[in-house]
C-alpha positions in Angstrom: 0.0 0.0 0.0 3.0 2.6 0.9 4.5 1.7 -2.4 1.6 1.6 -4.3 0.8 5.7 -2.8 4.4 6.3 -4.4 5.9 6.3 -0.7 9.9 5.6 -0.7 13.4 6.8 -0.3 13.7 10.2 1.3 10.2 9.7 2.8 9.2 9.2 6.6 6.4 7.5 7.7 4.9 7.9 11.5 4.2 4.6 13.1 3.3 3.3 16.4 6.6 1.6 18.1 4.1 0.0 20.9 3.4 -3.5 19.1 4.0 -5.2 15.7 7.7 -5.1 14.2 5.5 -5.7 10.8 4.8 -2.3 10.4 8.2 -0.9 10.8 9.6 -3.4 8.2 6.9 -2.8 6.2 8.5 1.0 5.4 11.6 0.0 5.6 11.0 -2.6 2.3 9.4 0.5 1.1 12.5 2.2 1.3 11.1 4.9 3.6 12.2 5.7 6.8 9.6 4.8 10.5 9.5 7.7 12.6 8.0 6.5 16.1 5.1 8.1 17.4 3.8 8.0 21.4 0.4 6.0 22.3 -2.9 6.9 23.6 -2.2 5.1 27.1 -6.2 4.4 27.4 -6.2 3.0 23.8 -3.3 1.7 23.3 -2.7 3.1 19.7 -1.5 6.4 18.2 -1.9 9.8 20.1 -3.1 12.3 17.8 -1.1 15.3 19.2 1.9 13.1 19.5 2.1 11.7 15.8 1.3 16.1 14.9 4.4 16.5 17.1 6.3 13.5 14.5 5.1 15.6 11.6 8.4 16.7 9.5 8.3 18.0 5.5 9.4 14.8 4.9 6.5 13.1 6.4 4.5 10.9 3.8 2.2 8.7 5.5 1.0 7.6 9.0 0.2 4.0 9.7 -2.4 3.9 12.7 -2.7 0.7 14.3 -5.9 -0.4 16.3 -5.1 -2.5 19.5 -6.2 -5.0 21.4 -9.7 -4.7 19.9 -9.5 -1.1 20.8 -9.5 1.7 17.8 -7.8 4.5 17.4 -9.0 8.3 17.7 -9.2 7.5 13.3 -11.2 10.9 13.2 -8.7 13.2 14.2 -5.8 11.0 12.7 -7.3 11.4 9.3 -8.1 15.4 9.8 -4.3 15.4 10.4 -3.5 13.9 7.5 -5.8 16.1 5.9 -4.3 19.1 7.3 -0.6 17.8 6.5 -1.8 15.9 2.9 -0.3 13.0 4.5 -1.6 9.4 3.6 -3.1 7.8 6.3 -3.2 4.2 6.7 -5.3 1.5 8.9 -4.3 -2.1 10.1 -6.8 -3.7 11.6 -7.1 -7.0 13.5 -8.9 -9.5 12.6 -12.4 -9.6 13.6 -14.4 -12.2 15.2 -18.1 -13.5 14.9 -20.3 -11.1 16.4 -21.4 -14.1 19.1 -17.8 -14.3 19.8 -17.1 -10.8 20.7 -20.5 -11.0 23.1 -19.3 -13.6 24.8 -15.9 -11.4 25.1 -17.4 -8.3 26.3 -19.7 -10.7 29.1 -16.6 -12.0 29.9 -15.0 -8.5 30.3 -17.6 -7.2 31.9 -17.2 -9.9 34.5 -13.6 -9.0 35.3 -14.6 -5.6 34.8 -16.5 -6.3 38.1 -14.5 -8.3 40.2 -11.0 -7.5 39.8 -8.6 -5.9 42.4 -5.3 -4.0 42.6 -4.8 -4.2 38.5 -5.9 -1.1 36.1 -8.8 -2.9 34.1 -8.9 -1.6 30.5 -11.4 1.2 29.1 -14.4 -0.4 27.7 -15.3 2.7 25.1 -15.5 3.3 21.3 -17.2 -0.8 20.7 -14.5 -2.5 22.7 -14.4 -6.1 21.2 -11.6 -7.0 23.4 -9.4 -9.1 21.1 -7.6 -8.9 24.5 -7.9 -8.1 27.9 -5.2 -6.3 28.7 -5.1 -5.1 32.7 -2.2 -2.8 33.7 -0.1 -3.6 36.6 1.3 -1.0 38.7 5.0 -1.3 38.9 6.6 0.2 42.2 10.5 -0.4 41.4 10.1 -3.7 41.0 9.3 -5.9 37.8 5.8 -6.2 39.4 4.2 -7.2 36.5 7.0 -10.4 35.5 6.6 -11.7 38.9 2.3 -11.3 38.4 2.8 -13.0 35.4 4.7 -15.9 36.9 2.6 -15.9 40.4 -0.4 -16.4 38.1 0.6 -19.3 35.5 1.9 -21.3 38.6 -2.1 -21.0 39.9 -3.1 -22.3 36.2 -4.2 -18.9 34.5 -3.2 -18.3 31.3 -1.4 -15.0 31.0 0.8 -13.0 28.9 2.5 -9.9 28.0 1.4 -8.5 25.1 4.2 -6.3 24.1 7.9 -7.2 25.6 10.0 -5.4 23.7 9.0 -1.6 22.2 10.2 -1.6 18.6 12.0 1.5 19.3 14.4 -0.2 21.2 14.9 -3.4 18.9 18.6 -3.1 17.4 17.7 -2.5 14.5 15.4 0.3 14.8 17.0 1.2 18.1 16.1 5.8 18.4 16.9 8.4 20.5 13.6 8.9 21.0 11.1 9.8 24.2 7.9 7.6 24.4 7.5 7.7 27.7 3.7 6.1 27.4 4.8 3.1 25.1 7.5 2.5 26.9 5.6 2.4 30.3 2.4 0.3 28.8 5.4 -2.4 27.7 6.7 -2.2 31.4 3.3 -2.6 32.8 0.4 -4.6 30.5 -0.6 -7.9 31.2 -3.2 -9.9 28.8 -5.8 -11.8 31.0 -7.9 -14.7 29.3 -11.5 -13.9 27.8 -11.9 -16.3 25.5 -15.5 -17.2 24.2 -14.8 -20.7 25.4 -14.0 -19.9 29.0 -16.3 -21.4 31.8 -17.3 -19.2 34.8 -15.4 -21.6 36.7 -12.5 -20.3 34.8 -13.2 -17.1 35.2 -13.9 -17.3 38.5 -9.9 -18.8 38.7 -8.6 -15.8 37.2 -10.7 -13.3 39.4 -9.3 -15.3 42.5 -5.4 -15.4 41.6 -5.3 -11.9 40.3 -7.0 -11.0 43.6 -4.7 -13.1 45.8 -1.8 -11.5 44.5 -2.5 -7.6 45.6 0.4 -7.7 48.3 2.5 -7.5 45.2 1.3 -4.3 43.8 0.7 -0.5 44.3 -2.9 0.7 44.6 -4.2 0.8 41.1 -5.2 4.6 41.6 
């Protein structure tokens, strides 16, 4: 698509460094160069006034991801690009039966409910909660690893969606401040809601996320 808009050498393209390496290869191939924008910390995708702050005369294109089953502020993204005659791109996820996500957002709404001492995730803008990501508050300590651990040893299955913020892979390694990427990577945790899950099951996770609140800061 970048190629096919007659992006390329010389170019720079605004991307999210909070997720998929894809995307940042993806301009690179292109022979353009990814310029790393901040995150909505609530959404989890582009910041509109920190991609504006990206914004150079060599900008060409911005590639706006939407996360977790969460999308991006696409209105104000696109009146940027508008306002800037910059391309602006969309990568969705893939999306699920409509019975599915209902059964996800019951799920959610469940956990919504009954969890303690983690940040539950915002349930706006038709939420279909590819995943339930929970933030856990660090307090100097890599409070969210040992969370992670504490609950797969008590049989929930956990995992952290983002390890390693592109911006700081070697090979796209920049001096750059993203300072709410870089914290969502220290602190998000995805929590199960799958379609197939029993309450028993969910019931599990409510009671070992719950047991484990000595670890952690108050949430707020």
């Amino acid at each position: 698509m970048l190629r096919a808009a007659g992006v390329g050498v010389g170019d720079e393209v605004v991307v999210p460094a909070f997720g998929n390496v894809e995307v940042a290869e993806a301009v690179t191939l292109a022979g353009a160069l990814p310029v790393f924008a901040d995150i909505d910390p609530v959404t989890y995708c582009l910041d509109p006034v920190a991609v504006e702050a990206a914004v150079t005369p060599r900008t060409a294109a911005v590639v706006v991801v939407h996360r977790f089953g969460r999308r991006a502020d696409i209105e104000r993204l696109h009146t940027l690009g508008q306002r800037h005659e910059l391309l602006v791109l969309e990568q969705s996820e893939s999306e699920a039966p409509y019975d599915e996500i209902a059964q996800r957002r019951e799920r959610a709404a469940y956990l919504d409910n009954k969890l303690k001492g983690v940040r539950t995730p915002d349930d706006g803008d038709g939420h279909t909660y590819q995943q339930y990501v929970v933030r856990v508050p660090g307090n100097g300590r890599p409070d969210r690893d040992a969370f992670a651990r504490a609950l797969r040893a008590r049989g929930v299955d956990c995992r952290v969606p983002v390890k390693t913020p592109v911006h700081r892979l070697p090979e796209f390694r920049r001096c750059v401040s993203l300072p709410q990427t870089e914290l969502a990577a220290d602190e998000t945790l995805a929590l199960p809601v799958d379609a197939s899950l029993t309450k028993r099951e969910m019931q599990r996770v409510v009671a070992a996320c719950n047991a484990l609140g000595g670890l952690l800061q108050p949430a707020f």
